[in-house]
TORTOR-981497 format. One record per residue (C-alpha): x, y, z. Coordinates in steps of 0.05 Angstrom, whole numbers, plus 5000, padded with zeros to 4 digits. Example, Ala and Ser with C-alpha at 12.3 -4.5 7.8 and 13.67 -1.06 7.14 Angstrom:
! residues 2
<px->5246; py->4910; pz->5156>
<px->5273; py->4979; pz->5143>
***
This chain:
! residues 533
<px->4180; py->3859; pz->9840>
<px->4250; py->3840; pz->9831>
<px->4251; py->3840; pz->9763>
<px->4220; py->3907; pz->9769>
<px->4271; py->3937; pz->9810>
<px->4316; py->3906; pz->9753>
<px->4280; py->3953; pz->9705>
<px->4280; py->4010; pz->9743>
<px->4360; py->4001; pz->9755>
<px->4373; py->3991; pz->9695>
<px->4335; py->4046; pz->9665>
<px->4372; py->4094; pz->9720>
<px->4435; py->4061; pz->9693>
<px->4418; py->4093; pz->9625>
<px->4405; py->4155; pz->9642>
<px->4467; py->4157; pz->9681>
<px->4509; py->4137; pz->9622>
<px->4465; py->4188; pz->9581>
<px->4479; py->4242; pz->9632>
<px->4551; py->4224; pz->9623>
<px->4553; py->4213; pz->9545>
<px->4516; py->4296; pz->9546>
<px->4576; py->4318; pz->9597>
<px->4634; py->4292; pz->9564>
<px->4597; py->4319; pz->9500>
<px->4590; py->4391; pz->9522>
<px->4666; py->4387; pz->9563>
<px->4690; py->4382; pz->9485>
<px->4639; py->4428; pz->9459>
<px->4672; py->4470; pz->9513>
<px->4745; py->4456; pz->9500>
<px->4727; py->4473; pz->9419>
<px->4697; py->4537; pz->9433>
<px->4760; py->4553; pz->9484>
<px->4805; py->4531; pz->9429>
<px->4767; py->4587; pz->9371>
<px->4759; py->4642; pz->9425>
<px->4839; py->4623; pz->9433>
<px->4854; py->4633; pz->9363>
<px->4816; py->4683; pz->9362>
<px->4845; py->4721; pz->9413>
<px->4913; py->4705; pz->9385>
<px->4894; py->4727; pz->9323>
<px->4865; py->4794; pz->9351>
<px->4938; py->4795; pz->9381>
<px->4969; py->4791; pz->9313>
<px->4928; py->4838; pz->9278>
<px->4944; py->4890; pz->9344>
<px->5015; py->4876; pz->9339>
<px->5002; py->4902; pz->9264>
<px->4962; py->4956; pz->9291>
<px->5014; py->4976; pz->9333>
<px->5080; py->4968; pz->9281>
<px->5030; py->5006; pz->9230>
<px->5016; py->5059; pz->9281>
<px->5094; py->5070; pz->9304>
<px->5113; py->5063; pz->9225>
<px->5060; py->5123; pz->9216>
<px->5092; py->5158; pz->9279>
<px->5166; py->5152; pz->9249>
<px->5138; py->5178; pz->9181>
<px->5095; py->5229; pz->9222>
<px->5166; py->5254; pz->9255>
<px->5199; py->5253; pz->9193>
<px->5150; py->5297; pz->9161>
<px->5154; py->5339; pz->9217>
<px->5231; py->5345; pz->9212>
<px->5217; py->5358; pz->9126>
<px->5158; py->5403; pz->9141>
<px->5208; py->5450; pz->9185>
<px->5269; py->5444; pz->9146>
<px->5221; py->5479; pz->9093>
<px->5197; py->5526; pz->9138>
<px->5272; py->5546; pz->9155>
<px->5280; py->5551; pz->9084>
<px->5216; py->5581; pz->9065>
<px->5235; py->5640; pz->9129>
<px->5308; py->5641; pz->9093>
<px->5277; py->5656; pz->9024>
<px->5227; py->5709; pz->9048>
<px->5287; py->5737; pz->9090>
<px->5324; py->5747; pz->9031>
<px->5274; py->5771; pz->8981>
<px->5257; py->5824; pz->9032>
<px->5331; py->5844; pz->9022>
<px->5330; py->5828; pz->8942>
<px->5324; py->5899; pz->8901>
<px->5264; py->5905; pz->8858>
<px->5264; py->5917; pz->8787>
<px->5219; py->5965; pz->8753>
<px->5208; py->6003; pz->8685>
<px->5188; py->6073; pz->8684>
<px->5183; py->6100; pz->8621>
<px->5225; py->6046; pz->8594>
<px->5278; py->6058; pz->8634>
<px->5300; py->5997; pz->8671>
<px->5306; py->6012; pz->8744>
<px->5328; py->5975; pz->8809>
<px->5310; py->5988; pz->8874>
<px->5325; py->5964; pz->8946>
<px->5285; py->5929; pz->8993>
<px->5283; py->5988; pz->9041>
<px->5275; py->6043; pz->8992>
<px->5341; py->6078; pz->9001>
<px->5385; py->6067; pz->8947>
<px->5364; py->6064; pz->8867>
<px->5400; py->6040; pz->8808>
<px->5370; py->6066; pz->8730>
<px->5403; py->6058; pz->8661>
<px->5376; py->6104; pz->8610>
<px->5403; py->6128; pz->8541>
<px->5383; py->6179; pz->8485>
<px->5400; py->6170; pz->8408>
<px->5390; py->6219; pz->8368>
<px->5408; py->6212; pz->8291>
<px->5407; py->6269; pz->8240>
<px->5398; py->6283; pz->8164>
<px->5413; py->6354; pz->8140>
<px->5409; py->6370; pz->8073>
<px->5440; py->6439; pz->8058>
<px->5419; py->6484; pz->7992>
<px->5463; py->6541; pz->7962>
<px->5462; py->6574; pz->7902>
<px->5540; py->6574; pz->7877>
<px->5572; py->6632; pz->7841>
<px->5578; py->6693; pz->7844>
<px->5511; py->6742; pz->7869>
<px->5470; py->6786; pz->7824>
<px->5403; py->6823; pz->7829>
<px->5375; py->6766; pz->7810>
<px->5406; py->6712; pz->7846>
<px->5431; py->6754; pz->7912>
<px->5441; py->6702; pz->7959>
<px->5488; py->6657; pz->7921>
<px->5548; py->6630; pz->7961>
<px->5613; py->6681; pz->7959>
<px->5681; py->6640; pz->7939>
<px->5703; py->6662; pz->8000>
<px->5642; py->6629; pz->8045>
<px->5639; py->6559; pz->8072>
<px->5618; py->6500; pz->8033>
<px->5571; py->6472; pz->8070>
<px->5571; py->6386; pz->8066>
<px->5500; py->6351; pz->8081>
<px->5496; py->6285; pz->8102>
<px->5496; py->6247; pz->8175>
<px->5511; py->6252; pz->8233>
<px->5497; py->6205; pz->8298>
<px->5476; py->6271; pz->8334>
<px->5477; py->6242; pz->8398>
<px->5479; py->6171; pz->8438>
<px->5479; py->6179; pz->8504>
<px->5482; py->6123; pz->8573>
<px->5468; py->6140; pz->8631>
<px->5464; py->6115; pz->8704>
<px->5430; py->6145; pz->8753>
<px->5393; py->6145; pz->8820>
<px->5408; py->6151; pz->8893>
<px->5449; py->6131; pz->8954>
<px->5422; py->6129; pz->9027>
<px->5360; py->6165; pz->9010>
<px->5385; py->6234; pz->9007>
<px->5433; py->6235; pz->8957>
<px->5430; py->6227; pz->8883>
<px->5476; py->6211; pz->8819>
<px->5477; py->6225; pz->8753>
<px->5533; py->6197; pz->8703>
<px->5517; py->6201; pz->8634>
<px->5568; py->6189; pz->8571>
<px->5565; py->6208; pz->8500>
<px->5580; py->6163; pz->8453>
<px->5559; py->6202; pz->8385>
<px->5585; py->6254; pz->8342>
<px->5642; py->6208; pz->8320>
<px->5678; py->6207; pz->8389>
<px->5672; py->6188; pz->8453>
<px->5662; py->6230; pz->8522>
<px->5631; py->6241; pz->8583>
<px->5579; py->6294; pz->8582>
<px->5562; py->6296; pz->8660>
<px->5575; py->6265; pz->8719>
<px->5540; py->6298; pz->8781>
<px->5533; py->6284; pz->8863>
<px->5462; py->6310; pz->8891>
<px->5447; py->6321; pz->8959>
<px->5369; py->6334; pz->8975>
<px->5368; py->6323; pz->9053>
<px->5380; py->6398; pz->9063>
<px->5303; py->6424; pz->9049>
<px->5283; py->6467; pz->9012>
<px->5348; py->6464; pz->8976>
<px->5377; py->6421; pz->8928>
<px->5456; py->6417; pz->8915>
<px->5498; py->6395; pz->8864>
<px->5570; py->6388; pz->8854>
<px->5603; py->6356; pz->8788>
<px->5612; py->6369; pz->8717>
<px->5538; py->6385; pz->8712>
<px->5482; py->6423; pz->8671>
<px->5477; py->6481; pz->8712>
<px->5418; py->6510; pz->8680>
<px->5424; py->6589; pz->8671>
<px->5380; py->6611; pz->8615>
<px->5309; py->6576; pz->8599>
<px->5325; py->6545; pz->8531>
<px->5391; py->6511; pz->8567>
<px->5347; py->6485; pz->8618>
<px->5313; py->6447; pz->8570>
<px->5336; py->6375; pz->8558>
<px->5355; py->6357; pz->8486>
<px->5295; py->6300; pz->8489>
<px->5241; py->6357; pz->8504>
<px->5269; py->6411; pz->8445>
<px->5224; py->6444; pz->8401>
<px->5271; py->6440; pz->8343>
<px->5340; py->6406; pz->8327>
<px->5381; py->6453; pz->8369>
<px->5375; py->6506; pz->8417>
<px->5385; py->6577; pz->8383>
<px->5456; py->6607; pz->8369>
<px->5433; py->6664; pz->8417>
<px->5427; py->6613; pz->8474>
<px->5482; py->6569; pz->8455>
<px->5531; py->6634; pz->8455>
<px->5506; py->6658; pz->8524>
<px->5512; py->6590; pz->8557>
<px->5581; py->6576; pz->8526>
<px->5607; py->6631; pz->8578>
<px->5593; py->6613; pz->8645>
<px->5543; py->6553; pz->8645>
<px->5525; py->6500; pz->8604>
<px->5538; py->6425; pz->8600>
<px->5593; py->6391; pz->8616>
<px->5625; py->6449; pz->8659>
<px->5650; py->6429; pz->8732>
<px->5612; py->6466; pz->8781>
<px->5580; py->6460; pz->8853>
<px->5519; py->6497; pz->8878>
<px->5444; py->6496; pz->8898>
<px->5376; py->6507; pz->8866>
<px->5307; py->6512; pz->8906>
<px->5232; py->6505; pz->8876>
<px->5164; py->6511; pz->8900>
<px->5103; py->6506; pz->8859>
<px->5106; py->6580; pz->8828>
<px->5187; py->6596; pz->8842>
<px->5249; py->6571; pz->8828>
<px->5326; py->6598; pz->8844>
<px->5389; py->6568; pz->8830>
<px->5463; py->6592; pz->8839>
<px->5529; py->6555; pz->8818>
<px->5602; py->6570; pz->8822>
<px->5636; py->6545; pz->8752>
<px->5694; py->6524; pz->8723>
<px->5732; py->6495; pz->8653>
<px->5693; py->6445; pz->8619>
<px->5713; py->6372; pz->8611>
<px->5774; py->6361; pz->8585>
<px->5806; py->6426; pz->8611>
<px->5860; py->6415; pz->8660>
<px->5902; py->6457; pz->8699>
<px->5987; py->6462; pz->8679>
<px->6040; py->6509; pz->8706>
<px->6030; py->6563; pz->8663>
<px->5960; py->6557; pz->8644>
<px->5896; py->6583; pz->8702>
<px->5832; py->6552; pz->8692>
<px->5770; py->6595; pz->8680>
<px->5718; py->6617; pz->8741>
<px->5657; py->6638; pz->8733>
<px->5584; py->6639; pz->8764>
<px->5513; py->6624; pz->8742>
<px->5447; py->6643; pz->8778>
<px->5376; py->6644; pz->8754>
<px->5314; py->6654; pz->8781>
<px->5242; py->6649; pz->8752>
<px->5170; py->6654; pz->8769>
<px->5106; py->6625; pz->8748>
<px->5037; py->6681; pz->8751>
<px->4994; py->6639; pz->8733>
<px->4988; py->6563; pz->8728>
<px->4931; py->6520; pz->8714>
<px->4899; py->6484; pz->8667>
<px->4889; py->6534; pz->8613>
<px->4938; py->6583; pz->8623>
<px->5008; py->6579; pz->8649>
<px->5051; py->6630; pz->8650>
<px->5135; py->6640; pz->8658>
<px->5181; py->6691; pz->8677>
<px->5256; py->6697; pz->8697>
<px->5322; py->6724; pz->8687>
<px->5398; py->6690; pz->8683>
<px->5461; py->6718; pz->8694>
<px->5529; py->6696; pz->8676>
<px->5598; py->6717; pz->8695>
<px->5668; py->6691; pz->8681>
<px->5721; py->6727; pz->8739>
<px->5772; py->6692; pz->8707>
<px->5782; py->6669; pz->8635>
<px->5823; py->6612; pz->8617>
<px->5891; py->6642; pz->8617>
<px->5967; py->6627; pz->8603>
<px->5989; py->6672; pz->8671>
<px->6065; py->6672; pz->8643>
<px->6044; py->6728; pz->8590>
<px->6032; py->6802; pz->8597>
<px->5964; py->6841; pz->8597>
<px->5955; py->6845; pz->8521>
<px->5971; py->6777; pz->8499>
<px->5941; py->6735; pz->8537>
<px->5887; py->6678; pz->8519>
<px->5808; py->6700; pz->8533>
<px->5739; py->6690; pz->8512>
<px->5708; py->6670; pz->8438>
<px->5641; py->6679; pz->8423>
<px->5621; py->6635; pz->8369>
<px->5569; py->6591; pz->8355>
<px->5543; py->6547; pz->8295>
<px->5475; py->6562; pz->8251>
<px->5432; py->6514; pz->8295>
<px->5455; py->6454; pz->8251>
<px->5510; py->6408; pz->8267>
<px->5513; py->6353; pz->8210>
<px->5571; py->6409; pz->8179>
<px->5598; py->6434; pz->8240>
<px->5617; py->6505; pz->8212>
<px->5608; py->6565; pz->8254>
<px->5581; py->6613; pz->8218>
<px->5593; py->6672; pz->8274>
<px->5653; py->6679; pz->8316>
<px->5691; py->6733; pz->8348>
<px->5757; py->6708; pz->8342>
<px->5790; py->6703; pz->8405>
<px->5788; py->6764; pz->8453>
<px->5835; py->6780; pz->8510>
<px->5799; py->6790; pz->8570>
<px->5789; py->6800; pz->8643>
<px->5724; py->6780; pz->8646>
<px->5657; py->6773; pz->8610>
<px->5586; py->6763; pz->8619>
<px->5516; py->6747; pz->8591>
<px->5448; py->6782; pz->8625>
<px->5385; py->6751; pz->8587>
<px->5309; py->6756; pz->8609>
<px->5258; py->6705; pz->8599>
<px->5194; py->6695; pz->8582>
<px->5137; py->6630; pz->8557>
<px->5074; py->6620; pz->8563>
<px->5019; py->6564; pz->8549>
<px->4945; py->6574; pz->8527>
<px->4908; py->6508; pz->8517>
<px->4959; py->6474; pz->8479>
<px->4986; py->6536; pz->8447>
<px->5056; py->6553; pz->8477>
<px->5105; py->6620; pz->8466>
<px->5169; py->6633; pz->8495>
<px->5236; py->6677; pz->8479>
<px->5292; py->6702; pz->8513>
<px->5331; py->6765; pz->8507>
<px->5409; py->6772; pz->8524>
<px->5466; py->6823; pz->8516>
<px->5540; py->6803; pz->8518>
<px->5602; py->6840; pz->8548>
<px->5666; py->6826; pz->8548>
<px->5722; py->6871; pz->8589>
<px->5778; py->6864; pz->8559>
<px->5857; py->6857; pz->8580>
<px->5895; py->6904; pz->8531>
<px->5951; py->6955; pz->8541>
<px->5906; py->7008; pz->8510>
<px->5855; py->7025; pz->8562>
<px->5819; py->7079; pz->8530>
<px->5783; py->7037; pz->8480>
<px->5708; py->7019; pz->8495>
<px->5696; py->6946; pz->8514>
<px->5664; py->6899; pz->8468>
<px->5589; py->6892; pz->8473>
<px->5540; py->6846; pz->8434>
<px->5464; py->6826; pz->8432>
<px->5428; py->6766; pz->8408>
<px->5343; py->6745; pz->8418>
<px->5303; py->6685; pz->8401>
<px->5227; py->6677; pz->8402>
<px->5190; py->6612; pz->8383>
<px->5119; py->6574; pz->8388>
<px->5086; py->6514; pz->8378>
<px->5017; py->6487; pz->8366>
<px->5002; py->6418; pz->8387>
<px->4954; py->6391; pz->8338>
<px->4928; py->6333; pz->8379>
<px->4916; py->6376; pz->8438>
<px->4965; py->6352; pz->8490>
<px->4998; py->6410; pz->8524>
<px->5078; py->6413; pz->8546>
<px->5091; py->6397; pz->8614>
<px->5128; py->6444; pz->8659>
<px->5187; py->6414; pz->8700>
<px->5185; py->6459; pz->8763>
<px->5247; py->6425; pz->8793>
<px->5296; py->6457; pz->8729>
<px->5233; py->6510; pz->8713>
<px->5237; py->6491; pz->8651>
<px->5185; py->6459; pz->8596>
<px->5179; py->6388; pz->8571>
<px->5163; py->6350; pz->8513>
<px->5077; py->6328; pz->8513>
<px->5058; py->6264; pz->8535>
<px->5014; py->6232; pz->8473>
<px->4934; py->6216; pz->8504>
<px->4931; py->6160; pz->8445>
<px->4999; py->6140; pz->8432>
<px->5013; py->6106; pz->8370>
<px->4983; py->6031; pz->8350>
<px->4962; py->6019; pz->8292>
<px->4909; py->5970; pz->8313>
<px->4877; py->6025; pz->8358>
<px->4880; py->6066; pz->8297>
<px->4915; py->6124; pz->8345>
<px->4977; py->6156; pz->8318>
<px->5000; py->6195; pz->8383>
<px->5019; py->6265; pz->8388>
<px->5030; py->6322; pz->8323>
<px->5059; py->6379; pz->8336>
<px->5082; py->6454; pz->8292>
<px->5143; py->6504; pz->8314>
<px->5161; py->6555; pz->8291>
<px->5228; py->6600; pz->8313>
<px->5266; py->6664; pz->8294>
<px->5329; py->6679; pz->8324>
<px->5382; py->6734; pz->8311>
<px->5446; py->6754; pz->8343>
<px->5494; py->6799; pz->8326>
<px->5571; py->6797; pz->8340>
<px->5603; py->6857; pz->8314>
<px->5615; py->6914; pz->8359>
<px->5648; py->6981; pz->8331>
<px->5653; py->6947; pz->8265>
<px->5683; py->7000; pz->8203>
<px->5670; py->6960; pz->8140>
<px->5738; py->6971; pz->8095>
<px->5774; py->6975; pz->8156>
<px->5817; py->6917; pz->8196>
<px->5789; py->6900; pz->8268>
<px->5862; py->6870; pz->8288>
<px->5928; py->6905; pz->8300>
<px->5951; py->6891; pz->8231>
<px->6018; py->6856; pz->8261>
<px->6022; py->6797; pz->8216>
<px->6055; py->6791; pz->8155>
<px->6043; py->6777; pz->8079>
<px->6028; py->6702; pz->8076>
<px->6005; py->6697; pz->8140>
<px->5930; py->6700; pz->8150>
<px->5924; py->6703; pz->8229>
<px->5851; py->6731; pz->8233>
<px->5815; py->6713; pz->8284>
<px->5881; py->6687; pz->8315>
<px->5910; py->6763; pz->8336>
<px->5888; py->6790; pz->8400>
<px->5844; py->6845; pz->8383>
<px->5874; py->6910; pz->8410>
<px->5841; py->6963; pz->8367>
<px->5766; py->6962; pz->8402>
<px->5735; py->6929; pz->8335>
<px->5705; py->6857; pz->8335>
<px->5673; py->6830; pz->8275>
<px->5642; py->6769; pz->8293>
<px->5590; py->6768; pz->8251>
<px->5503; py->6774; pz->8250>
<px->5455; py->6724; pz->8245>
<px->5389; py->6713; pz->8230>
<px->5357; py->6646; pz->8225>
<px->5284; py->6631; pz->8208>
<px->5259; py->6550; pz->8232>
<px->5193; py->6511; pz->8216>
<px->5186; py->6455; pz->8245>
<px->5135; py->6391; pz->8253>
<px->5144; py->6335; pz->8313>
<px->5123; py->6266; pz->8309>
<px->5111; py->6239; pz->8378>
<px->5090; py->6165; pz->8372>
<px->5099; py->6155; pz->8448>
<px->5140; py->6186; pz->8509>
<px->5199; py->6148; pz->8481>
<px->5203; py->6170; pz->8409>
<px->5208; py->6232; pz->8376>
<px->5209; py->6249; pz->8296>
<px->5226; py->6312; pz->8272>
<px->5231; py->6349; pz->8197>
<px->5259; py->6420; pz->8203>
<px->5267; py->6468; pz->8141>
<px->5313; py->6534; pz->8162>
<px->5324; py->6601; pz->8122>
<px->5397; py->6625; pz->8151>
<px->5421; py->6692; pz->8128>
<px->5497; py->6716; pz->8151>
<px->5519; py->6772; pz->8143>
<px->5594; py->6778; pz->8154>
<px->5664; py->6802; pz->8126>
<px->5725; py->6781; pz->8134>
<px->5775; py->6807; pz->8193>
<px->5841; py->6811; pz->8145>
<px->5861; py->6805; pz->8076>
<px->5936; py->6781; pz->8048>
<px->5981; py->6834; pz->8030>
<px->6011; py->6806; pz->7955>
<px->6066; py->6850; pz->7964>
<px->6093; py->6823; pz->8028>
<px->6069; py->6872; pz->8075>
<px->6024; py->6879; pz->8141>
<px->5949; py->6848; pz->8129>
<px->5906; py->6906; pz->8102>
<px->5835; py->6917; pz->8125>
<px->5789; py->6865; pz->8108>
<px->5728; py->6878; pz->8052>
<px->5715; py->6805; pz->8032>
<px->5644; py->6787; pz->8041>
<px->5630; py->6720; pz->8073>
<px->5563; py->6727; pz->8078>
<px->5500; py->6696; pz->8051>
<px->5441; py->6665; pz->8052>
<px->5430; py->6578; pz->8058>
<px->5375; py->6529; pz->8066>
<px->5383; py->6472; pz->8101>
<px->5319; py->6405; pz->8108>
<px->5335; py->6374; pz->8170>
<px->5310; py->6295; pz->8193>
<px->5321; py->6269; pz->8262>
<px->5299; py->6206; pz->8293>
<px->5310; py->6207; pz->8368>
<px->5298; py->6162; pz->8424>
<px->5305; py->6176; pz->8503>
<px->5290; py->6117; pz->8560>
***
């Protein structure tokens, strides 16, 4: 029994120590697993503080981006700000032009060359039957060769929307000047009005920019009329209106450049209006017609003389060539109180067929003590047309009423195998400047003396002007290879038929009548290259 309960206690002893071996045993397990969750957790605490440095280091960069991301916008707003204020450039027909943001004020630089070839053929010595149009000794000798025709730059475009400006300055001809330099206003509608040296228009062919002519030149008929009252480089202020069938234009004139005003000498005054109307416009047929008058109140003068002697008006005017620079008809200078040019005008288009010509007759009132002789009265006409081969047709400006050179459909490239616009003119012209003209007999006083040949330099006070006829015959064939360029050959027949105003006296005494023939017949091959942007 004893030794039973001995058993028993000391089996319960074991399991006691066993229970007591398994709870210190799971007390460590306990503290171990305490210990990793503890590094654990401290690690999960490092890797937050990480988190968290990471995530304010992503914040700063965040703000800084923000701070970058508007500075550009600020810049970005500064740049768009400005470029809405920056002009904008442009080329229109090769013609570099700048304009503002808003529209309202333009900027464009354009130019024109124009370089000529003329070569002239007379027959020298003296005429026969069989050789009549050989050059008199006493006629011009006429020099071919070059000439830099024309090279113009120009600025122009417009101020606060309504106005415009033109200044344009020639460079060719072997000198230097400007050619026109006008202020437009077009905010008073349906009127248009200019004030500067400017082209006022007057007749059609003067209307008609040098880069849209038929030919080299306008025709000595023209040329003569304009050279009165209107014309190019002539200061002068007035208005013009147009519609789509009408067009009307008036101007007050004066000197041209390079005329200015002194105590004894009055500048000229003078007025231009013209008006013109299109019947019929479309695509097949358009048709033109108008009228142009001229008037000069008051000549260029030297006020200190008396009526009889005082400086007037020359008509005189070159044979539609200008590499010589000749004039082949002139009046001489005639003492006047006023003069004037009347012409009517006419063109049409059919297809790409075009005709136009233009009629005018010249007076001239003069300022001479001998009142009872008739005032001096001339005449001159043109007529000319054109086939375009290609079968563009001219356009028609209805702003000047006036035509314009034909835009090539295929202009040229070689590539394309297109060779742009061909086109033939043809032109007659005459004028006549002699009025009361006695052949054998003197058209001056006869006032100067032997050695002395004064011509065309005495005032004409015996109601006889012998300025001259003309008749010129053109042929011509234009090269357009595009808008810009222009190629021209020109062959002219010019016959003149003119005599001297005075001959010397050998013995000393007053001029006699002059009898010299100056007269005669030329042909002249003309080349021009021209370019306009």
């Amino acid at each position: 029994m004893n030794r039973a309960f001995l058993l028993a206690g000391t089996a319960l002893a074991g399991l006691l120590a066993l229970g007591g071996v398994a709870r210190a045993d799971s007390v460590g397990e306990l503290q171990r697993q305490l210990e990793q969750q503890r590094q654990q957790i401290e690690t999960q605490r490092q890797l937050l503080q990480q988190q968290e440095q990471q995530l304010r280091s992503v914040e700063e960069r965040l703000q800084s981006l923000q701070v970058v991301n508007r500075n550009v916008e600020l810049k970005v707003d500064g740049i768009e700000a400005k470029g809405k204020d920056a002009p904008v450039l442009t080329v229109r027909n090769g013609r570099p032009t700048f304009t503002s943001a808003d529209g309202q004020f333009e900027l464009s630089i354009g130019g024109r060359i124009h370089l000529d070839y003329a070569q002239y053929f007379q027959d020298e010595g003296p005429a026969n039957a069989l050789v009549p149009d050989r050059r008199p000794a006493a006629a011009q000798d006429l020099n071919s060769g070059v000439n830099l025709r024309r090279l113009f730059v120009n600025l122009s475009g417009k101020l606060w929307n309504d106005f415009e400006y033109y200044i344009g300055y020639d460079l060719g001809g072997g000198s230097a000047a400007l050619d026109e330099a006008r202020i437009t206003y077009t905010g008073f509608k349906p009127f248009v009005i200019d004030a500067g040296y400017i082209q006022t228009g007057g007749p059609l062919e003067d209307r008609i920019g040098s880069q849209d002519f038929l030919f080299l030149e306008r025709s000595t008929p023209t040329n003569v009329a304009t050279s009165i009252a209107s014309g190019s480089t002539r200061a002068a202020v007035g208005a013009r209106t147009f519609g789509d069938n009408y067009y009307a234009s008036a101007y007050l004139t004066g000197p041209t450049i390079g005329v200015n005003t002194s105590t004894t000498d009055d500048q000229q005054f003078g007025g231009v209006a013209t008006a013109a109307f299109q019947p019929v416009s479309n695509d097949v047929w358009q048709a033109h017609v108008g009228a142009s008058v001229g008037y000069v109140f008051t000549p260029n003068s030297n006020g200190t003389l008396a009526p009889g002697s005082r400086s007037g008006i020359t008509l005189s005017e070159r044979p539609e060539q200008r590499v010589d620079d000749f004039r082949s008809v002139s009046t001489g200078a005639i003492n006047a109180d006023s003069a004037y040019h009347v012409g009517l005008e006419a063109a049409g288009q059919y297809r790409n067929f075009a005709l136009q010509g233009e009629y005018y007759f010249y007076g001239v009132n003069e300022d001479r003590l001998n009142t009872g002789q008739s005032d001096p009265r001339f005449e001159g006409y043109y007529v000319q047309g054109s086939w375009i081969l290609t079968g563009e047709r001219r356009r028609y400006d209805q702003s000047r009423a006036a035509y314009q050179r034909p835009r090539p459909d295929r202009p040229f490239n070689l590539a394309n195998g297109t060779w742009g616009a061909f086109e033939l003119a043809a032109r007659y012209s005459y004028i006549d400047l002699n009025d009361g003209d006695r052949p054998g007999q003197s058209c001056f006083s006869g006032l100067g003396t032997g050695g002395s040949d004064v011509g065309a330099a005495l005032p004409n006070t015996t109601g006889c002007v012998r300025g001259g006829a003309q008749a010129v015959t053109s042929v011509a064939l234009n090269w357009y290879p595009n808008l810009n360029l222009r190629f021209v050959l020109q062959y002219q027949h010019v016959d003149i038929d003119a005599t001297n105003n005075t001959v010397i006296n050998a013995a000393g005494g007053p001029l006699l009548p002059g009898t010299v023939d100056t007269g005669y017949d030329f042909h002249v091959l003309g080349l021009r290259s021209a370019l306009t942007f």
